[in-house]
gemmi code that builds the backbone of each chain (N, CA, C; Angstrom):
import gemmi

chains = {
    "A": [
        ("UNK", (31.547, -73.816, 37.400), (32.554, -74.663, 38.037), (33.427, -75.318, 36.974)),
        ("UNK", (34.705, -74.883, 37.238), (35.354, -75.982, 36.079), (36.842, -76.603, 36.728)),
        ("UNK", (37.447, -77.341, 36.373), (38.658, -77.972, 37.155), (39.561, -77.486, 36.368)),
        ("UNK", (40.876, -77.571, 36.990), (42.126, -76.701, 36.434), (43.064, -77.510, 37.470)),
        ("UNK", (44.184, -78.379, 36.650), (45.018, -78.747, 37.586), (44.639, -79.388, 38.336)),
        ("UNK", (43.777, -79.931, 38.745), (43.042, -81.122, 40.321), (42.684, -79.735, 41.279)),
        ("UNK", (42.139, -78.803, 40.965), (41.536, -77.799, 41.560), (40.264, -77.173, 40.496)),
        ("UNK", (39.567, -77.321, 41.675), (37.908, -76.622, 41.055), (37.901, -75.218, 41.870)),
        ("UNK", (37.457, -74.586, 40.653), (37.761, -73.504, 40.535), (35.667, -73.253, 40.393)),
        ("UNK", (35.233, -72.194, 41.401), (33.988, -71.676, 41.464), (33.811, -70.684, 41.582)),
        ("UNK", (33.151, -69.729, 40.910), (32.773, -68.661, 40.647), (31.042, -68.583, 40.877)),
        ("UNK", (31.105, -67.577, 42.177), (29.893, -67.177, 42.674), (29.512, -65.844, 42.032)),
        ("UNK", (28.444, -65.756, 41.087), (27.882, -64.571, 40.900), (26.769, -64.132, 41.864)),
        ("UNK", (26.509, -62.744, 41.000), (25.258, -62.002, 41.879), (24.587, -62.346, 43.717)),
        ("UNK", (23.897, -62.242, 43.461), (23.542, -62.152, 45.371), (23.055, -63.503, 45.300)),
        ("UNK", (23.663, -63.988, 46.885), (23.382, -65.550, 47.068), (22.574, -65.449, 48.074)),
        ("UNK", (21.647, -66.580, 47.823), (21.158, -66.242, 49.312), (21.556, -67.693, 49.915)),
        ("UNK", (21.392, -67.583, 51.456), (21.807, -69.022, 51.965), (21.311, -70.427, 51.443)),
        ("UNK", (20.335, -70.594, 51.156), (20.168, -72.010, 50.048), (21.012, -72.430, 49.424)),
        ("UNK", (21.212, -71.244, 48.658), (22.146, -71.650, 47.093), (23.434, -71.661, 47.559)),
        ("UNK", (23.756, -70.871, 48.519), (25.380, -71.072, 48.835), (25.397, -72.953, 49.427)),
        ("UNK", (24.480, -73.301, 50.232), (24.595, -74.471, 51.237), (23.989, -75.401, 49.625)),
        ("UNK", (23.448, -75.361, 48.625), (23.233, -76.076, 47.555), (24.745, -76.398, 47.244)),
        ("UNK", (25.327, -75.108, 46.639), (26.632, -74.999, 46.230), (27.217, -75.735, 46.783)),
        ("UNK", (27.630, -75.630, 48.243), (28.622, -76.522, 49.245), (28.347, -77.764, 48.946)),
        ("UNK", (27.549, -78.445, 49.272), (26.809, -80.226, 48.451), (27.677, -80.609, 47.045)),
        ("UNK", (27.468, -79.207, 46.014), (27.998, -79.588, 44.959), (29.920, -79.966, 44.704)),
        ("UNK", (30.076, -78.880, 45.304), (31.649, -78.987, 45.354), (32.361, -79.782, 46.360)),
        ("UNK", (31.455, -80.152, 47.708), (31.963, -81.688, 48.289), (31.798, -83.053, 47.186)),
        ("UNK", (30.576, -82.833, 46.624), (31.305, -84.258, 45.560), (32.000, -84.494, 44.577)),
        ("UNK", (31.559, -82.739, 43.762), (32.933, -83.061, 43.045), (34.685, -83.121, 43.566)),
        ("UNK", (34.721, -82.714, 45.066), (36.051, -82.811, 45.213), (36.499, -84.382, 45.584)),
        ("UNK", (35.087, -85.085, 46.047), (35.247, -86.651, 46.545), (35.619, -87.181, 45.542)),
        ("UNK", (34.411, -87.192, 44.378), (34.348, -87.810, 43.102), (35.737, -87.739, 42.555)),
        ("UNK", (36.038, -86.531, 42.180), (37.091, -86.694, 41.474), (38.695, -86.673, 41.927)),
        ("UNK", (38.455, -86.930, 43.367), (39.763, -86.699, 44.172), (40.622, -85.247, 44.044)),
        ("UNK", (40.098, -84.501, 44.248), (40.547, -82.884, 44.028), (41.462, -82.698, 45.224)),
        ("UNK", (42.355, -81.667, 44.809), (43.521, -81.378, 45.873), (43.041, -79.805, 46.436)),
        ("UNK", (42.154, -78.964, 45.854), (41.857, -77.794, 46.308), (40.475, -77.053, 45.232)),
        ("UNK", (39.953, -76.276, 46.070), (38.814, -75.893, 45.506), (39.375, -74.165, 45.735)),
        ("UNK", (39.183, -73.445, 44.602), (39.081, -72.118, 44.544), (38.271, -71.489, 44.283)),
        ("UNK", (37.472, -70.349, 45.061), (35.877, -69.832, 45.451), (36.091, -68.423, 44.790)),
        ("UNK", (36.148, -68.259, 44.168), (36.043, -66.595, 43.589), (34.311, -65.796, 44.094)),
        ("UNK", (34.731, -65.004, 44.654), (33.396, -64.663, 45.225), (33.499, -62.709, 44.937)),
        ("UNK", (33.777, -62.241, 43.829), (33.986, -61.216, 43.603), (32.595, -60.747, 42.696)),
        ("UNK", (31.716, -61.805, 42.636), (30.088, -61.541, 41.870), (29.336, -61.271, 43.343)),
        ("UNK", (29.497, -61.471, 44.606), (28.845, -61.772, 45.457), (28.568, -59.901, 46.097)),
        ("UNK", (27.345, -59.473, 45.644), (27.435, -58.353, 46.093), (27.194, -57.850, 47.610)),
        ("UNK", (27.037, -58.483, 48.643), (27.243, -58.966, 49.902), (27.315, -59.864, 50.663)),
        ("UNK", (28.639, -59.976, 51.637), (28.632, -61.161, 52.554), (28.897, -60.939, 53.996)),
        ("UNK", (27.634, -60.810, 54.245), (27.381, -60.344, 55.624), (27.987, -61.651, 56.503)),
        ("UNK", (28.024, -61.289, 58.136), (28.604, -62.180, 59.199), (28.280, -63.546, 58.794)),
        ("UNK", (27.032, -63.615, 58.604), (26.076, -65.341, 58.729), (27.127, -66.147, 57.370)),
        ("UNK", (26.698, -65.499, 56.480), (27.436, -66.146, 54.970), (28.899, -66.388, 55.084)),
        ("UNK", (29.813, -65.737, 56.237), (30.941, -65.807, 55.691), (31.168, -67.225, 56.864)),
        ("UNK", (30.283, -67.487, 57.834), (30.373, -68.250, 58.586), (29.925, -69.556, 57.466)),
        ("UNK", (29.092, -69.552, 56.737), (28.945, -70.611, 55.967), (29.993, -71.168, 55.094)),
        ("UNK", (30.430, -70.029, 54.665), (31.889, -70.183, 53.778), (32.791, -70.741, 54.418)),
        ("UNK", (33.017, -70.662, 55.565), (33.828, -70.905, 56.359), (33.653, -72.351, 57.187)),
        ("UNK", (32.150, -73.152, 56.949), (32.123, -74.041, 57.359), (32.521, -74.565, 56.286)),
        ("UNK", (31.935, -74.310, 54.790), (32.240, -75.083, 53.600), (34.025, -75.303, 53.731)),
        ("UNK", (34.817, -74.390, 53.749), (35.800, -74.822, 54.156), (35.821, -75.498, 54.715)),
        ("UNK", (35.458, -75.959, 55.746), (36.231, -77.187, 57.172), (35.654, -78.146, 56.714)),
        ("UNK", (34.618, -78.724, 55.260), (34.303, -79.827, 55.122), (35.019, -80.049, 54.098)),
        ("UNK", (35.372, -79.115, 53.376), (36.409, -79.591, 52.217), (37.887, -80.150, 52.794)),
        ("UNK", (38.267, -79.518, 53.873), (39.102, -79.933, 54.627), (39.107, -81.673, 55.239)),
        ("UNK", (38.123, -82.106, 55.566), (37.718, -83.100, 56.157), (37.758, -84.238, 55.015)),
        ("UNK", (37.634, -83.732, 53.684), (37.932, -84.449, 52.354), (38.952, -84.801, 52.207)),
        ("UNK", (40.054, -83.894, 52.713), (41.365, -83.444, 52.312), (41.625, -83.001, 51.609)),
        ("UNK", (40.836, -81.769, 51.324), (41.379, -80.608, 50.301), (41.577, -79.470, 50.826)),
        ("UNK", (42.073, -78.299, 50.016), (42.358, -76.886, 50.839), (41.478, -76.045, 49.600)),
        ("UNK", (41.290, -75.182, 50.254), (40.022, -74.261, 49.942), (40.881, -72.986, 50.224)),
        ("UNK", (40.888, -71.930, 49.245), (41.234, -70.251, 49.316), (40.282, -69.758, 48.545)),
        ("UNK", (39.735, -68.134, 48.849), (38.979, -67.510, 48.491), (39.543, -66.359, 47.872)),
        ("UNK", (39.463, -65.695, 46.699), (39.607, -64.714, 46.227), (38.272, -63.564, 45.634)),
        ("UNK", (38.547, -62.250, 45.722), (37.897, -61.332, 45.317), (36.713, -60.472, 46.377)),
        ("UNK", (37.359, -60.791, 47.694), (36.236, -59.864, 48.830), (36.399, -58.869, 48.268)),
        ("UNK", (35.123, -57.972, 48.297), (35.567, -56.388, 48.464), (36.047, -55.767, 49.540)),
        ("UNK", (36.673, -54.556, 49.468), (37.391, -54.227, 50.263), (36.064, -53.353, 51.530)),
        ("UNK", (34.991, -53.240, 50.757), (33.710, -52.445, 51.287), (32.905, -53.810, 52.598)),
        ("UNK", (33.217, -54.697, 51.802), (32.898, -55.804, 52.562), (33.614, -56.284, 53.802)),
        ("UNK", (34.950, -55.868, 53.297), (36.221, -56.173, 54.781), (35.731, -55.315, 55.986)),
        ("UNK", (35.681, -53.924, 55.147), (34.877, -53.054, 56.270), (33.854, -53.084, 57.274)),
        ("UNK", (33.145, -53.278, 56.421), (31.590, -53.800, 57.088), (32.192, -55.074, 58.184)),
        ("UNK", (33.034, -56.035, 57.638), (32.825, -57.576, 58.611), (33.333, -56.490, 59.636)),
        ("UNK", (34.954, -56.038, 59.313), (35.838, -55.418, 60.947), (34.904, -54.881, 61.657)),
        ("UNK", (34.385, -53.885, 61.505), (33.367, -53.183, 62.283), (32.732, -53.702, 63.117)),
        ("UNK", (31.680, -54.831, 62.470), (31.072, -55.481, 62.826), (31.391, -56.245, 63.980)),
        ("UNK", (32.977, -56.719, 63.511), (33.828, -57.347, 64.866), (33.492, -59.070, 65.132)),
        ("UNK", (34.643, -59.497, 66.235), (34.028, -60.189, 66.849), (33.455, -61.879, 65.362)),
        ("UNK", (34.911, -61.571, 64.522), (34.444, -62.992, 63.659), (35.891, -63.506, 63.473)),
        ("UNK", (35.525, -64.657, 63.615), (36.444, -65.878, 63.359), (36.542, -66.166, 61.639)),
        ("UNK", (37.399, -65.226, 61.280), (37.836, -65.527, 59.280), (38.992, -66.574, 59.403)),
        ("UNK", (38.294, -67.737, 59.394), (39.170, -68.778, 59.469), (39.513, -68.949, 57.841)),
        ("UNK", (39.871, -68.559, 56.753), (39.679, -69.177, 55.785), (41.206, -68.227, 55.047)),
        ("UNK", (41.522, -68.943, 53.917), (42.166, -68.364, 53.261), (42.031, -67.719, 52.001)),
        ("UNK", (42.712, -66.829, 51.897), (42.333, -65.830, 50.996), (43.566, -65.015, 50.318)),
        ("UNK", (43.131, -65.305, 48.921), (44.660, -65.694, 47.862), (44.343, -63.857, 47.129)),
        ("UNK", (45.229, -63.228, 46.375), (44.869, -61.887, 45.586), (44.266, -62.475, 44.513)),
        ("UNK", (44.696, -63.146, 43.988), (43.781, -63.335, 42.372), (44.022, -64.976, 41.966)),
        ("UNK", (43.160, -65.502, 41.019), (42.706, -67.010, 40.706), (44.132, -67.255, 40.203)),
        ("UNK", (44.944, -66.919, 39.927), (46.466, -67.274, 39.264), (47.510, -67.691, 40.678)),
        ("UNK", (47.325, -66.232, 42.316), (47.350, -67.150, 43.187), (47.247, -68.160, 43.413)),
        ("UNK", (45.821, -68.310, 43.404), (45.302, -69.039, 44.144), (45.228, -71.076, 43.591)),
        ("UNK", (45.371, -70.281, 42.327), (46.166, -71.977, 41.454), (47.674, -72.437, 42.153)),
        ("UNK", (48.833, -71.377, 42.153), (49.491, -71.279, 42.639), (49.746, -72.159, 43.707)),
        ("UNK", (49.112, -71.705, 44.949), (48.731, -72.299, 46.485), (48.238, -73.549, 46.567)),
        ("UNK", (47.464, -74.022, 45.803), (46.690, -75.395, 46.018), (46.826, -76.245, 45.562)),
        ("UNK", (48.141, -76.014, 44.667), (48.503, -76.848, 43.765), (49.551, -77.611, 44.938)),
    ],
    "B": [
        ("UNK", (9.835, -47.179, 52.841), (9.511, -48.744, 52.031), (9.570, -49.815, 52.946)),
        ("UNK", (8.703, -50.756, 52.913), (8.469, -52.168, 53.830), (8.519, -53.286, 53.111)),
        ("UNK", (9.643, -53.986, 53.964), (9.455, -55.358, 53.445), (9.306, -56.525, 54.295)),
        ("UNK", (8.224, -57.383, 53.884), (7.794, -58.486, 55.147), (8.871, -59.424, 54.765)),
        ("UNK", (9.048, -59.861, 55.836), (10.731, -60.806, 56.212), (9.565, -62.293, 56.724)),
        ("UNK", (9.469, -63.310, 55.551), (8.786, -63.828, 55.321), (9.570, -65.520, 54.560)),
        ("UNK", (10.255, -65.499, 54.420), (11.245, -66.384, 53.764), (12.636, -66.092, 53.345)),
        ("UNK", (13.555, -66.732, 53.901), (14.803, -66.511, 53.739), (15.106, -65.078, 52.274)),
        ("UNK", (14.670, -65.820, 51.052), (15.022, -64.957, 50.376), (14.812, -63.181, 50.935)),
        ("UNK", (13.896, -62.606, 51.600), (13.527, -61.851, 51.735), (14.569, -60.987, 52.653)),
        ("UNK", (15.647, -61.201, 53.363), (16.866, -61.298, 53.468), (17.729, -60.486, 52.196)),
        ("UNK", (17.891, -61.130, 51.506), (18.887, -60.351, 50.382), (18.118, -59.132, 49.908)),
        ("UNK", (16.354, -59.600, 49.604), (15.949, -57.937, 48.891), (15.785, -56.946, 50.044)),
        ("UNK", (16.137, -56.936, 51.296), (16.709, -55.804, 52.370), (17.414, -55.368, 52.052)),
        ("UNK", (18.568, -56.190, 52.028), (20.215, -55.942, 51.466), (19.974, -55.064, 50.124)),
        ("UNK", (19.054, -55.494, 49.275), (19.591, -54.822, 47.901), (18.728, -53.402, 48.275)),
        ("UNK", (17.581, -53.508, 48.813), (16.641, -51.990, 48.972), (17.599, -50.921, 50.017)),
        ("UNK", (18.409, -51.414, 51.118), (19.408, -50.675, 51.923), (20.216, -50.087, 51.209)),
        ("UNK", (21.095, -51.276, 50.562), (21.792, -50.068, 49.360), (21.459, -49.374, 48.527)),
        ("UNK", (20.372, -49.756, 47.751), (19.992, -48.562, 46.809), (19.476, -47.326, 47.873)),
        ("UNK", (18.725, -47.455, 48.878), (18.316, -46.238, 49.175), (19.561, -45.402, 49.996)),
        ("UNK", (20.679, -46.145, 50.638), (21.873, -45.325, 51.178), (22.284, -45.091, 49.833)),
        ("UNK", (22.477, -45.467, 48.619), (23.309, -44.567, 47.562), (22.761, -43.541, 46.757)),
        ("UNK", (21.030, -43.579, 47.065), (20.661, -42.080, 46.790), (20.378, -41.572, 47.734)),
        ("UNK", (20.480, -41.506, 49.087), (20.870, -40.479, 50.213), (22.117, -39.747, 49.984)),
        ("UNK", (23.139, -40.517, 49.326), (24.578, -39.849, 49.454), (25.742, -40.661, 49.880)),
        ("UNK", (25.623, -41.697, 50.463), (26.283, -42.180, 51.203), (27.138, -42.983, 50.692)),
        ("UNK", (28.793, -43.228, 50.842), (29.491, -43.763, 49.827), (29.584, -45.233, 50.009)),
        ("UNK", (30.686, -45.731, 49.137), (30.505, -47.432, 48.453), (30.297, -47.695, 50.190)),
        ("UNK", (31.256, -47.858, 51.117), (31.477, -48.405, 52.309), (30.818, -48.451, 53.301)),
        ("UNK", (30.512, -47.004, 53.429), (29.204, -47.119, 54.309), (27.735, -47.552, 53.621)),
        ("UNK", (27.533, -48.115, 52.302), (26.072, -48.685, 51.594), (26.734, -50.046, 52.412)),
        ("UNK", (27.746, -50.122, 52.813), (28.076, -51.955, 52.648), (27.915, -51.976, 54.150)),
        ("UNK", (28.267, -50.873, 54.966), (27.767, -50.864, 56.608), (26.586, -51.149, 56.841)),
        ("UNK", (26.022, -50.151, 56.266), (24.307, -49.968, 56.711), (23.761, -51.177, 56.260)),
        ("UNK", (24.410, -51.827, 54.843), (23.288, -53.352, 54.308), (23.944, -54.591, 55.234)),
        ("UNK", (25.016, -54.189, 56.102), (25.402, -55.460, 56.665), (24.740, -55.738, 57.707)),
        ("UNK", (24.152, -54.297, 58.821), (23.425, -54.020, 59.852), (21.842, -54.620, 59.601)),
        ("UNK", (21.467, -54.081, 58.438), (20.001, -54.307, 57.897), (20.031, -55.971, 57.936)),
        ("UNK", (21.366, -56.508, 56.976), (20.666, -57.914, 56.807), (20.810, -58.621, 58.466)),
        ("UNK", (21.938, -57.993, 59.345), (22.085, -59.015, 60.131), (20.278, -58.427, 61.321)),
        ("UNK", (19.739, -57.794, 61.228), (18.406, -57.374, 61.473), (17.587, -58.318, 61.164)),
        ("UNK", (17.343, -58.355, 60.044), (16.205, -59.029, 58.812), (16.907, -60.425, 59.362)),
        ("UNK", (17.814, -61.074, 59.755), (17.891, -62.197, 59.654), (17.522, -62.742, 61.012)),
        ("UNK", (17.820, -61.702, 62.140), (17.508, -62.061, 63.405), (16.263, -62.524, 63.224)),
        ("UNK", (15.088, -61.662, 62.642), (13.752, -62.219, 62.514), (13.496, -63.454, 61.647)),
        ("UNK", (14.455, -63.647, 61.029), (13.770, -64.885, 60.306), (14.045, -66.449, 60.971)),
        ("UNK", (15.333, -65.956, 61.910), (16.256, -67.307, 62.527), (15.012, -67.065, 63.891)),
        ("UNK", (14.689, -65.980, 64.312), (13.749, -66.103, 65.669), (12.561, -65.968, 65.714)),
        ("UNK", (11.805, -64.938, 64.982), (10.587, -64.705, 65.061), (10.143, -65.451, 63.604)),
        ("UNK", (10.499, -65.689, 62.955), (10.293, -66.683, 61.926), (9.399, -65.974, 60.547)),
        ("UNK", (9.008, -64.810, 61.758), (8.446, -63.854, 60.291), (8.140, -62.318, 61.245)),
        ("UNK", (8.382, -61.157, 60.391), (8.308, -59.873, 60.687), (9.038, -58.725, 60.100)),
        ("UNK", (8.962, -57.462, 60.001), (8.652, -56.530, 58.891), (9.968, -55.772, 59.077)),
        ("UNK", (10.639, -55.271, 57.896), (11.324, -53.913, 58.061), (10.976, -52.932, 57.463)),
        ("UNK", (11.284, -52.082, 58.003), (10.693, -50.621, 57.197), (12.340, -49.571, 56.879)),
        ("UNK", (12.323, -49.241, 55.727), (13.653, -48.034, 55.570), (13.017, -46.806, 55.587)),
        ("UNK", (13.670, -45.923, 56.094), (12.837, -44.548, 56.366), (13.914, -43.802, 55.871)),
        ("UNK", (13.857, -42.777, 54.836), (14.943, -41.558, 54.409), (14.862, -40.527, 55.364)),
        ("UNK", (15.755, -40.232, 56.520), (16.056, -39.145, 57.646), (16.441, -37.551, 57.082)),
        ("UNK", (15.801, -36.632, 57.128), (15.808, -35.122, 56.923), (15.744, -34.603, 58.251)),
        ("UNK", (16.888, -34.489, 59.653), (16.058, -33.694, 60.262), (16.600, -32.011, 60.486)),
        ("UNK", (16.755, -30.989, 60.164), (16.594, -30.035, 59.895), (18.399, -30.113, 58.786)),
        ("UNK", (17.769, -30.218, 57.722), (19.042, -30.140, 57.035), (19.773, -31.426, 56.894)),
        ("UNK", (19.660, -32.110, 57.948), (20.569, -33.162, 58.171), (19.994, -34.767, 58.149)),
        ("UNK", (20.825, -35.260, 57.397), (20.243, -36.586, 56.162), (20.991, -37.884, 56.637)),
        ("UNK", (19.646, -38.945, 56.894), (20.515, -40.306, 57.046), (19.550, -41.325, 56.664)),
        ("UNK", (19.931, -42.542, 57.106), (18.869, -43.967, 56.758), (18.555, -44.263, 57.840)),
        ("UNK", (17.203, -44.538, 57.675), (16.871, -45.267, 59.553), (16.187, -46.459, 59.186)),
        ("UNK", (16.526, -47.718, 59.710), (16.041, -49.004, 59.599), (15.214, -49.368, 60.915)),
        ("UNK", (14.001, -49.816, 60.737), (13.316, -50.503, 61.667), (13.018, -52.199, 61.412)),
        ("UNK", (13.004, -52.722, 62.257), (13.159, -54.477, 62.497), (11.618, -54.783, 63.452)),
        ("UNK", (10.814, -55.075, 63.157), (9.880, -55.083, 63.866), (9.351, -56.770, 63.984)),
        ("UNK", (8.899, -57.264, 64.596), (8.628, -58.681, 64.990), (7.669, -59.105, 65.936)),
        ("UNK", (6.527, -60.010, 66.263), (5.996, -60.554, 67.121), (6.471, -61.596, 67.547)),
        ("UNK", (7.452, -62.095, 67.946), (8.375, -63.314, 68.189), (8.766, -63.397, 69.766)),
        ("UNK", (9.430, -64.227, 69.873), (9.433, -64.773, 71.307), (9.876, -63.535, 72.189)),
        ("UNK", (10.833, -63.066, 71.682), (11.240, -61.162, 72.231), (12.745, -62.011, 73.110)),
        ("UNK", (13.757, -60.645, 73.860), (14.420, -61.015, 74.272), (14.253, -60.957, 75.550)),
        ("UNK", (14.529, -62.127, 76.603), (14.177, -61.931, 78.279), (15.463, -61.134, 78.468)),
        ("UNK", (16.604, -60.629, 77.629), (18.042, -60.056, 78.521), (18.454, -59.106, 77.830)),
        ("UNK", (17.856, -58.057, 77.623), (18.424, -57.448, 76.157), (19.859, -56.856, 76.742)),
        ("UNK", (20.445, -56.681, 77.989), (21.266, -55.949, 78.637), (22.600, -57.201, 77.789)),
        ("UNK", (22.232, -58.560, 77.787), (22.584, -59.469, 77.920), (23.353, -59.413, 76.326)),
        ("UNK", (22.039, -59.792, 75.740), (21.861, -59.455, 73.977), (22.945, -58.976, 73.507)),
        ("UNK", (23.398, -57.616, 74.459), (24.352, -56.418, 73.864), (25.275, -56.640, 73.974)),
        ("UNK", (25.593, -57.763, 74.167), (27.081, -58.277, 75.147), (27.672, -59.210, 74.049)),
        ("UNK", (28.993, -58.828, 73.762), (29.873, -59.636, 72.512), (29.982, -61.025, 72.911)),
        ("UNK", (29.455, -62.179, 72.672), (30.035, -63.283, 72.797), (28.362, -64.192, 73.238)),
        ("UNK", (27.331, -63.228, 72.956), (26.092, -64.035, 73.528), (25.352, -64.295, 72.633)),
        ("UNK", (25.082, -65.393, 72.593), (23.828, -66.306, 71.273), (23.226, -67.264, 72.388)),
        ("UNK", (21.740, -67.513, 71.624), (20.951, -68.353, 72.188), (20.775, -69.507, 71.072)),
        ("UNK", (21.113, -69.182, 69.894), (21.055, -70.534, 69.293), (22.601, -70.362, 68.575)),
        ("UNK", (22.570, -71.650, 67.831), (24.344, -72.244, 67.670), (24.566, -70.800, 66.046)),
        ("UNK", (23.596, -70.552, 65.559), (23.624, -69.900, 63.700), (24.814, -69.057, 63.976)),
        ("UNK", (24.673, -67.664, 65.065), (25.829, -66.881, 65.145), (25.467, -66.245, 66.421)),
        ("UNK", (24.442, -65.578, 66.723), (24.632, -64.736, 67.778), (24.886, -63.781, 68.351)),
        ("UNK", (25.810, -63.541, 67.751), (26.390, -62.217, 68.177), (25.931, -60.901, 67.607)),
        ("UNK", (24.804, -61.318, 66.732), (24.392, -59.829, 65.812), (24.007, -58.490, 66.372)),
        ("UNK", (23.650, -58.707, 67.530), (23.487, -56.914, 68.091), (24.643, -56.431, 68.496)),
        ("UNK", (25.267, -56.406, 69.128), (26.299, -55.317, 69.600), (27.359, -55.255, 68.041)),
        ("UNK", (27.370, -56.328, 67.349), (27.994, -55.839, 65.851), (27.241, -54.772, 64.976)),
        ("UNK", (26.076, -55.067, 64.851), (24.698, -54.204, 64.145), (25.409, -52.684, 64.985)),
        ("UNK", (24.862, -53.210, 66.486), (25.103, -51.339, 67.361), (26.603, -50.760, 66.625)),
        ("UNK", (27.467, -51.447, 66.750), (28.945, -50.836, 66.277), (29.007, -50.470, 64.700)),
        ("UNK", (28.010, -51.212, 64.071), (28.317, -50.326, 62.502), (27.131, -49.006, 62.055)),
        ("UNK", (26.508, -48.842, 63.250), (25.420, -47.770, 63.278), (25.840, -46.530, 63.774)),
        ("UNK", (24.667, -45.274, 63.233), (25.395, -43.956, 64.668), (24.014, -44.576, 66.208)),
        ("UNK", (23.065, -44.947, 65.814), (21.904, -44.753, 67.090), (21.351, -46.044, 66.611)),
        ("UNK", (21.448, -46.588, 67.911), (20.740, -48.352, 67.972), (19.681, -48.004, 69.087)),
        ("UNK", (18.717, -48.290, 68.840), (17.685, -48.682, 69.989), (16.617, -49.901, 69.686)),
        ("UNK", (16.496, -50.471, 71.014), (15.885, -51.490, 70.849), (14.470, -51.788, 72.096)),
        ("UNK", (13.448, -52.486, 71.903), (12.789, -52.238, 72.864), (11.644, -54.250, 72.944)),
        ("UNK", (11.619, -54.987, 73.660), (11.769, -56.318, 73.657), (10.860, -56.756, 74.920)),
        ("UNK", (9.745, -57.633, 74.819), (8.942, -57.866, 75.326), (8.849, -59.717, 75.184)),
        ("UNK", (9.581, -60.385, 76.246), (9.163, -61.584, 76.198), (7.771, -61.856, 76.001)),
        ("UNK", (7.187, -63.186, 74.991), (6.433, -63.463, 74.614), (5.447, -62.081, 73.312)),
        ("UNK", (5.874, -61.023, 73.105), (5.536, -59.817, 72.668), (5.718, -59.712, 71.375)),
        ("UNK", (7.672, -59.499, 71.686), (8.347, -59.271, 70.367), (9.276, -58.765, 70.546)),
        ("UNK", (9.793, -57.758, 69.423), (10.682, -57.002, 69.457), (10.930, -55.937, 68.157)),
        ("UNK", (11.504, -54.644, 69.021), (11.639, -53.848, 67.773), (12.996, -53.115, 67.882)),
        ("UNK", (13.369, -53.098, 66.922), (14.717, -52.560, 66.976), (14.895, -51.535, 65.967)),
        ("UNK", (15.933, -50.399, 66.532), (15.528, -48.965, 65.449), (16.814, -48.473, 65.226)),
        ("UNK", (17.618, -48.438, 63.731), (19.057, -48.242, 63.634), (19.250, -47.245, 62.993)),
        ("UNK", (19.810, -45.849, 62.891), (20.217, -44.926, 62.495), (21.619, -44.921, 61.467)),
        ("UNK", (22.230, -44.145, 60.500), (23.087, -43.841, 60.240), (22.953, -42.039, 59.574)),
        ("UNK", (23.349, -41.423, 60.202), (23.876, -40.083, 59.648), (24.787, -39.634, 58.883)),
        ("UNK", (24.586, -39.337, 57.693), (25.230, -39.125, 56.462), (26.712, -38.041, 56.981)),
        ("UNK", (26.201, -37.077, 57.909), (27.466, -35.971, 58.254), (28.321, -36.880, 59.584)),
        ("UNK", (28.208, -37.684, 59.967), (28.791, -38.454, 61.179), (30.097, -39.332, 60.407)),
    ],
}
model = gemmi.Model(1)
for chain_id, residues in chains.items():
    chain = gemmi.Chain(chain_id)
    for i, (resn, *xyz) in enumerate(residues, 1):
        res = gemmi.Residue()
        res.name, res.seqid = resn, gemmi.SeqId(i, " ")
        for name, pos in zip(("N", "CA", "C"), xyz):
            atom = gemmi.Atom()
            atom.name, atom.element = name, gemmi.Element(name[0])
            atom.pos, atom.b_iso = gemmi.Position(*pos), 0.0
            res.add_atom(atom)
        chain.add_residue(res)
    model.add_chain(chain)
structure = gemmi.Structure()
structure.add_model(model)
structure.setup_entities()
């Protein structure tokens, strides 16, 4: 996690499992309180799957960063992963989602 | 190969044993990411309901013809509606819900078979030539 501009910038590696993502979420609500942050950017391109349940978590973590008053974009789904969710069907991707961390500085700034 | 679905973590090493065994069946980047999305949302049904119970991956040969077959097996409360189950928009608790008829749509052959107070077993196919 590091800040850039009044945006924290997080980088999820390797496979998460739900703990550590809902650990994670805890962490980056205070640092966005603490330090009055204007946007949090989630790079999730280490995440070697994010099945329905997880992206619903992501997606709550959003609406609490929101509730802070910050904005939250995600970069680096795979495109194998887009697949899998469409298919799957039937999900609410409430979230935003920037092409790359230079975006996504861009946007939240 | 079997793995007891026993604590959350046990969840992701589905996910990682699905893909490795769909990418030495043959099967490319997209469909490893189908079949592990089906598996985990499986493996998770049991852990959010039956709170503990087994999957098994089976490598499919049947005359010539090659796929992955996942089994979900459970002693858990089972479903009283499975007609119900299959139906887009139905959950019994708030987590998500909707995981079978998504699971059925990223599979070739879903079957399922559900015994209030029993359990439940559920049996998912993918065919490598499909």
């Amino acid at each position: 996690m590091n800040i850039s501009n009044n945006i924290l910038v997080v980088s999820i590696q390797n496979e998460m499992y739900d703990e550590i993502v809902i650990q994670l979420q805890e962490q980056i609500l205070e640092k966005v309180h603490e330090k009055r942050l204007k946007g949090v950017l989630i790079d999730v391109s280490g995440m070697e799957i994010i099945d329905p349940y997880t992206l619903k978590l992501l997606e709550n973590t959003t609406k609490m960063i929101r509730l802070l008053g910050a904005k939250t974009a995600f970069t680096g789904i795979k495109p194998e992963i887009v697949a899998s969710l469409i298919v799957f069907g039937n999900i609410s991707a409430n979230i935003k989602v920037v092409l790359n961390v230079d975006e996504g500085l861009q946007i939240l700034t | 190969m079997h793995i007891k679905i026993i604590e959350e973590t046990d969840i992701a090493k589905v996910v990682q044993d699905v893909m490795i065994a769909a990418s030495e069946i043959g099967f490319n980047k997209t469909k490893q990411f189908i079949i592990a999305t089906a598996a985990s949302e499986l493996a998770r049904n049991i852990f959010v309901y039956a709170r503990k119970g087994d999957i098994y991956i089976k490598d499919l040969n049947v005359n010539g013809r090659k796929g992955l077959e996942i089994i979900a097996e459970d002693q858990g409360p089972g479903i009283a509606n499975v007609k119900l189950a299959l139906e887009d928009n139905y959950s019994t608790t708030e987590s998500l819900g909707i995981g079978l008829p998504g699971t059925k749509r990223l599979m070739d052959e879903f079957k399922i078979e559900s015994e209030v107070g029993k359990g439940t077993r559920i049996n998912i196919k993918k065919w490598l030539d499909l």
